[in-house]
Structures are given as C-alpha cells and as structure tokens.
N, C-alpha and C positions, 0 to 999 in steps of 0.2 A: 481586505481579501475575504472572500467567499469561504462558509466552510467549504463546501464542494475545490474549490480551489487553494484550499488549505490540505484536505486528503490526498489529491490528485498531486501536489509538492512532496507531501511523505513518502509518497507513493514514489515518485520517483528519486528520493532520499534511499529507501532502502532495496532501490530496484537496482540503482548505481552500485551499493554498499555489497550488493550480492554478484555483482557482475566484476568488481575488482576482486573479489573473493575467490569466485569459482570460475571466473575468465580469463583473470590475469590483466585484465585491462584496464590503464591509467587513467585515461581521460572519457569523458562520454559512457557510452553506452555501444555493449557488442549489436549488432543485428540482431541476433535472437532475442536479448533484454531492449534492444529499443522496440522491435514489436511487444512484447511484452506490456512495456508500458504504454504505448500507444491506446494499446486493446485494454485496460485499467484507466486512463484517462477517459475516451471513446466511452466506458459503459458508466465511469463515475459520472460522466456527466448530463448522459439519459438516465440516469437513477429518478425512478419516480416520485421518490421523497422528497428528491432535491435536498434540502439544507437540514430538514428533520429526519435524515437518512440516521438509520443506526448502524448499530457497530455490524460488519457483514456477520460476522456467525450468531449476531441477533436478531438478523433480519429473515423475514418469513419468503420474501422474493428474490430468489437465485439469479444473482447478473451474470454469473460468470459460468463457461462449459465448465463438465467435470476436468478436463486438463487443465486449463486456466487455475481451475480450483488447484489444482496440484502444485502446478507451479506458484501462487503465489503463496501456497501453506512449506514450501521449502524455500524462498525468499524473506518468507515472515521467519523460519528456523534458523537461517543466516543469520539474522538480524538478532536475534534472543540478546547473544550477551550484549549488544550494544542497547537494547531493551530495559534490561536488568542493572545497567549502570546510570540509568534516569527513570528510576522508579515511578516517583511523582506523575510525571510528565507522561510515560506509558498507563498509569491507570485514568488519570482523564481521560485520554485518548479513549479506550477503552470503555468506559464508562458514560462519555459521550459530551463530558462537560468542557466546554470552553478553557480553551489554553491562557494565558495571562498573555 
C-alpha cells in the first residue's frame, strides 16, 4: 500500500469516527461526510509530493479551501481522544515516519 493510500484510509478512518459521532450514523458515511471524504481523497491524490508529502500543517502548499480547512480541523478534534489513546502510532504519523 501507497503512503498516499495509506493517508486517504486514515482519512476515512477518522472521517467515519466523526460522522458516528456527530451524525449518529451506524454504518458508511452521511452525504455530507462522504463528500467530505471524497474531496480529502480527490486532493490527497493530486498532492504534488506524492509519497514525500508531509504532514498538512507542515506543508507550504494549501490543498484544501478554507472550509475544507475547517471541517477537517473539527474531524481531526473528533478524533483527539481516540488520538491520545495510541500515542505511538499518532506521533509517527505526525512526524511523517513510516508505520510498522
């Protein structure tokens, strides 16, 4: 698996996590969260780094509109405690080194 296709799975790991949260919904993804991720997959994958992409708020080239920006900085605030109970694993990410 690709990183690019390694982010664009998190991505919708914690796109689902926020839409049972704040949707209420069981299975899949509401309309509003599957554009969402649609438009997060779509630009992760014209990302011009490609595979040497860094972490977005290190990155000097803005993929996302300012709403986008929004929305997925209160998707990623969803996500925190479940964050924070896989420490490790969130500072790689973060940091940008390969997952085991």
């Amino acid at each position: 698996m690709t990183k690019a296709e390694e982010d664009i799975a998190r991505s919708r790991e914690m796109i689902a996590r926020y839409c049972r949260k704040k949707h209420k919904v069981k299975d899949g993804l509401c309309p509003e969260c599957q554009a969402t991720f649609e438009y997060v997959a779509a630009h992760r994958m014209r990302c011009p780094y490609g595979d040497d992409k860094p972490a977005c708020g290190k990155c000097k080239h803005s993929c996302y509109s300012p709403a986008m920006r929004g929305k997925m900085k209160a998707v990623m605030l969803a996500n925190l405690p479940q964050m924070l109970l896989h420490p490790v694993k969130t500072m790689r990410k973060m940091s940008g080194r390969k997952q085991p």
